[in-house]
C-alpha positions in Angstrom: 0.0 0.0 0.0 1.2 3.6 -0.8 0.4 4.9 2.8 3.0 2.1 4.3 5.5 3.1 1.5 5.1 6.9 2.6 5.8 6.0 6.3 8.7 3.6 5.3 10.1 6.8 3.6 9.5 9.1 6.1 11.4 6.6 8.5 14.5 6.1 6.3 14.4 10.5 6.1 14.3 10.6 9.5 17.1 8.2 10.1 19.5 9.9 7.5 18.7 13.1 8.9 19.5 12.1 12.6 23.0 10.7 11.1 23.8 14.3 9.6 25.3 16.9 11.3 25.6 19.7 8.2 22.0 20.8 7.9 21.5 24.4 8.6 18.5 25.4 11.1 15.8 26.9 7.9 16.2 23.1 6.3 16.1 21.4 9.1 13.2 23.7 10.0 11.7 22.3 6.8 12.1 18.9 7.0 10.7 19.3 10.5 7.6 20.9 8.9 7.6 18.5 6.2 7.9 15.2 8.4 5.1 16.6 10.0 2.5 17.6 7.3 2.7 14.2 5.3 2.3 12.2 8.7 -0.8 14.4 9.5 -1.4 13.5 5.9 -1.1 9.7 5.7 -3.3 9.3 9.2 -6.2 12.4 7.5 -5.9 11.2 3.6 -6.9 14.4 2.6 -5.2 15.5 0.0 -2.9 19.1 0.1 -0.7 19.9 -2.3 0.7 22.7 0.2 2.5 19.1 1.4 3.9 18.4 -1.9 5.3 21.8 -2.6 6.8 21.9 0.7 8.9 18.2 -0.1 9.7 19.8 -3.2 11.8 22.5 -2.0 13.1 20.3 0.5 14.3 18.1 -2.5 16.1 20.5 -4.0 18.0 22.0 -0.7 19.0 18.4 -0.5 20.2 17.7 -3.8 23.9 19.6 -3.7 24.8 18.4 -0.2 22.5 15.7 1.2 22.3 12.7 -1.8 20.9 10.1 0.3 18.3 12.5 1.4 17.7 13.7 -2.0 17.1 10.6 -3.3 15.0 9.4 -0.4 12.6 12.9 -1.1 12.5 12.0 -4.5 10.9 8.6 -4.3 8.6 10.2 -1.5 7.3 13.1 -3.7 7.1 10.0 -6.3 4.8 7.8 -4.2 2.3 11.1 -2.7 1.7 12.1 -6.2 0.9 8.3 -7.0 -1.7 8.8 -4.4 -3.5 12.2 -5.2 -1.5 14.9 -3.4 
């Protein structure tokens, strides 16, 4: 299911974010935010796209510095847009 796939992502972010030390305070502001709004959004299943927009930018902060995380936002923005957001 797409909902256990989003929470498997949001795990593995979560893990690779508590492993780094070189995020600045506005990303990891961000990915606080963003963590957030697509759990609220998995349990509600009410579409936002606010949600997507916000992984999004996050994406793109990660893509110079952050690959793992990058790659990790990637398939997550993948996988919501699969399921309506």
């Amino acid at each position: 299911m797409n909902q256990d796939k989003v929470k498997r992502l949001l795990e593995e972010l979560r893990t690779e974010l508590s492993n780094t030390d070189s995020l600045d305070a506005d990303t990891r502001r961000l990915a606080e935010k963003v963590d957030n709004d697509i759990d609220d959004l998995v349990e509600s299943s009410q579409p936002n796209s606010r949600e997507l927009d916000d992984a999004i930018a996050l994406e793109a902060r990660f893509a110079a510095s952050h690959p793992v995380a990058e790659r990790i936002m990637r398939e997550l923005i993948a996988t919501l847009s699969r399921i309506g957001v």
